[in-house]
C-alpha positions in Angstrom: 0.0 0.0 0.0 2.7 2.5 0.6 4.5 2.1 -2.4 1.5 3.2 -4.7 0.7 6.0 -2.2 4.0 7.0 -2.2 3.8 6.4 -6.0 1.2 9.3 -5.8 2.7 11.6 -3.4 6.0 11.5 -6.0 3.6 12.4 -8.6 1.9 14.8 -6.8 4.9 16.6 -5.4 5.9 17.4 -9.2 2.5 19.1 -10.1 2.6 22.9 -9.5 0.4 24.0 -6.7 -1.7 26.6 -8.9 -3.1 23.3 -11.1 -4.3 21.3 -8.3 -7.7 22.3 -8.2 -11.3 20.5 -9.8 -10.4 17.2 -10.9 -6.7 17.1 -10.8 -6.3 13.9 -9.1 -8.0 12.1 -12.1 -4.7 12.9 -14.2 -2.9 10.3 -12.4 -2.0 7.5 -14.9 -1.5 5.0 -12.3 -5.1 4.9 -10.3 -5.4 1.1 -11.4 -2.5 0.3 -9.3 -3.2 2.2 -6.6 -7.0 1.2 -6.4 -5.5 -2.7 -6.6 -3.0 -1.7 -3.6 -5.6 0.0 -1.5 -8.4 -2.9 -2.1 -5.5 -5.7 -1.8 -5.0 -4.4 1.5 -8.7 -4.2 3.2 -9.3 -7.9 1.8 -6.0 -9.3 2.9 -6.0 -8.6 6.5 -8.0 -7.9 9.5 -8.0 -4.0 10.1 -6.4 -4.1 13.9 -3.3 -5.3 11.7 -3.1 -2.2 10.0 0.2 0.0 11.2 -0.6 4.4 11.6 1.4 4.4 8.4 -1.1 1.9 6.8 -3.8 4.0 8.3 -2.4 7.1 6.9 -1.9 5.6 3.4 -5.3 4.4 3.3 -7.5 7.8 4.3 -4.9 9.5 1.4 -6.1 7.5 -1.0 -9.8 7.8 -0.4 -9.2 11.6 0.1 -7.4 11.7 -3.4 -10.2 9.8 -4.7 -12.5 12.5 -4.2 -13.9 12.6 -7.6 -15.4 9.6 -8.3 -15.3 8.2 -4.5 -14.6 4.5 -5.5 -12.4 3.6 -2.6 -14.5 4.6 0.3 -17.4 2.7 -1.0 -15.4 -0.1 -1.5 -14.1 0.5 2.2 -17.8 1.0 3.0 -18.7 -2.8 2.0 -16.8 -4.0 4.9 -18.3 -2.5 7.9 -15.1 -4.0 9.9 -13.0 -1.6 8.3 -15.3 1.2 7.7 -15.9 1.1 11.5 -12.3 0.6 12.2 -10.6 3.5 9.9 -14.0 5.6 10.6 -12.4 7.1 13.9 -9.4 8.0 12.5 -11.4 10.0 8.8 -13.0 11.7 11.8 -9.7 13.2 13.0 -7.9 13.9 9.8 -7.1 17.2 8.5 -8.6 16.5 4.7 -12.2 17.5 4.4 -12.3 15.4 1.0 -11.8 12.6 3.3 -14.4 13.5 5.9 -17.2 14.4 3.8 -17.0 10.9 1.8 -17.2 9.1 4.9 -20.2 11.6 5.5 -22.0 10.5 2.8 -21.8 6.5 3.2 -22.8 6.9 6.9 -25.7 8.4 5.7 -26.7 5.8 2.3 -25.2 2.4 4.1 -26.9 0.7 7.3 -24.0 0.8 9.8 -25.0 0.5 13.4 -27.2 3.8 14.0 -25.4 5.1 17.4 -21.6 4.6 15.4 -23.2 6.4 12.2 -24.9 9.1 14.0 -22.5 10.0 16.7 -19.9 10.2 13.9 -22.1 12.4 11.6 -23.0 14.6 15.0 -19.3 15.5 14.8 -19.0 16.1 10.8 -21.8 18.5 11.1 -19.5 20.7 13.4 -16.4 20.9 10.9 -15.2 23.8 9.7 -15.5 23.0 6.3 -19.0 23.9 5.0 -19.3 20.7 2.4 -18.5 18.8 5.1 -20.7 20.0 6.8 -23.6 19.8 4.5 -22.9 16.2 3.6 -23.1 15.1 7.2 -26.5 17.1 7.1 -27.4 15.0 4.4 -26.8 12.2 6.2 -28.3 12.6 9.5 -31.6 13.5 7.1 -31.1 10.0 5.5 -30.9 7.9 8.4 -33.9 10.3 10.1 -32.0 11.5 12.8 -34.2 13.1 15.7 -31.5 15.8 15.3 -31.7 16.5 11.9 -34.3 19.2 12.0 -33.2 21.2 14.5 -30.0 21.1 12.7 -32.0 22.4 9.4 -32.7 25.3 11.7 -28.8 26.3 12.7 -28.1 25.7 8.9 -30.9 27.8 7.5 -29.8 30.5 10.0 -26.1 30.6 8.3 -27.6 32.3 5.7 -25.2 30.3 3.2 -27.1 29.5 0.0 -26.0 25.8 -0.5 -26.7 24.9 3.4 -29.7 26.2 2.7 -30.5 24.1 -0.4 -29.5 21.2 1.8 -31.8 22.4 4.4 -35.0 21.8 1.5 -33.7 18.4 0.7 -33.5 17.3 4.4 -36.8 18.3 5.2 -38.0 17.1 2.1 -36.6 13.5 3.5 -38.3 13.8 7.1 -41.5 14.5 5.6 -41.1 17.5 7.9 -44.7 19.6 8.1 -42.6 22.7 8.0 -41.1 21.8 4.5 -44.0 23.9 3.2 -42.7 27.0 5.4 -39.1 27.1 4.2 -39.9 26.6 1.0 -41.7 30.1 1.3 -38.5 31.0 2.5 -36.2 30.2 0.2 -38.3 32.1 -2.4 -38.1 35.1 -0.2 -34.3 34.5 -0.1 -34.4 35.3 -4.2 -31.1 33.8 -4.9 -31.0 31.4 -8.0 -29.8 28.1 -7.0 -32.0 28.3 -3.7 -35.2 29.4 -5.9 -34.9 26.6 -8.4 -34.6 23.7 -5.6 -37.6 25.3 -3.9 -39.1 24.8 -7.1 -38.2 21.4 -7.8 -39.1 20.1 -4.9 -42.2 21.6 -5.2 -42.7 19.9 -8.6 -41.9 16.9 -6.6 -38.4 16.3 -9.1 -34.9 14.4 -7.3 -31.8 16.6 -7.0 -29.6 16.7 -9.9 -26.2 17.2 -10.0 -26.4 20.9 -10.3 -27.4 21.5 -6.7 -26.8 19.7 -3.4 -23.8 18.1 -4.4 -21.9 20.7 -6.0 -18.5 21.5 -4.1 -17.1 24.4 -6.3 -19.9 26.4 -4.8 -19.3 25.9 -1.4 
């Protein structure tokens, strides 16, 4: 595992720092061998095995895998591991590696108390798309504490935690969907109109909205 991270890091190290942005990462020639290294190790061994290097290697990858999130799904079939590295995402300094692990605690059926304590925390980071996705999430799994959470979101006056704010509600069923929606049109801004819209017309997010981290 750390040869093909390291493989990466090499790779990485050469790219000037003003063309790592969007989808850099996909550039890298080698993902094949790395995505072998990274799935040879969670199938090989049991994860108490694993060293903090092995550890470190690991939640790189995922976080370099940010665009099309392969590895943390993978990682997300084997509950073992998910719950065992799940800790340590929670701690990292990468919010491409927290908000993935966001977004399976919220679409896979891990043990509710691990999944929502976890996402409790993610919806405190710093990073706002972080902390939508754990928002997300918590709406998903229909935490008791995702609508008063809508609330502290809606109040941050930030136009995609608000979108995320529609869809959450939307989820819950909540009887003040209705109200917000009112809201958002009041707001006037674009994005946040045409999701009020949508979910009024009863349509499923596309990829223009919720999920979009170059407005965040």
């Amino acid at each position: 595992m750390s040869t093909a991270v390291n493989a990466f890091r090499r790779w990485a190290s050469e790219r000037p720092v003003d063309e790592r942005s969007g989808e850099w990462e996909c550039d890298y020639a080698k993902w094949p061998e790395l995505n072998a290294a990274f799935l040879t190790h969670i199938t090989t061994g049991p994860p108490r095995a694993s060293t903090a290097g092995d550890i470190a290697d690991l939640l790189y990858a995922i976080g370099r895998d940010n665009e099309t999130a392969y590895l943390v799904r993978e990682l997300a079939r084997r509950e073992d591991w998910f719950l065992f590295l799940l800790p340590h995402a929670l701690a990292v300094n990468d919010p491409d590696v927290k908000w993935q692990f966001a977004v399976q605690l919220g679409v896979e059926k891990f043990p509710f108390f691990a999944a929502e304590s976890a996402l409790l925390k993610l919806v405190q980071d710093e990073h706002e798309y972080v902390r939508r996705m754990a928002l997300q999430g918590l709406g998903r799994m229909a935490s008791p504490h995702a609508e008063p959470l809508c609330i502290r979101a809606w109040e941050s006056n930030h136009e995609y935690q608000r979108i995320m704010v529609l869809w959450v509600l939307k989820e819950l069923k909540s009887r003040n969907l209705h109200e917000y929606i009112l809201l958002a049109k009041a707001d006037g801004r674009e994005f946040l109109m045409r999701n009020a819209a949508e979910i009024e017309n009863g349509m499923a997010p596309s990829d223009s909205q919720v999920d979009r981290r170059q407005h965040t």
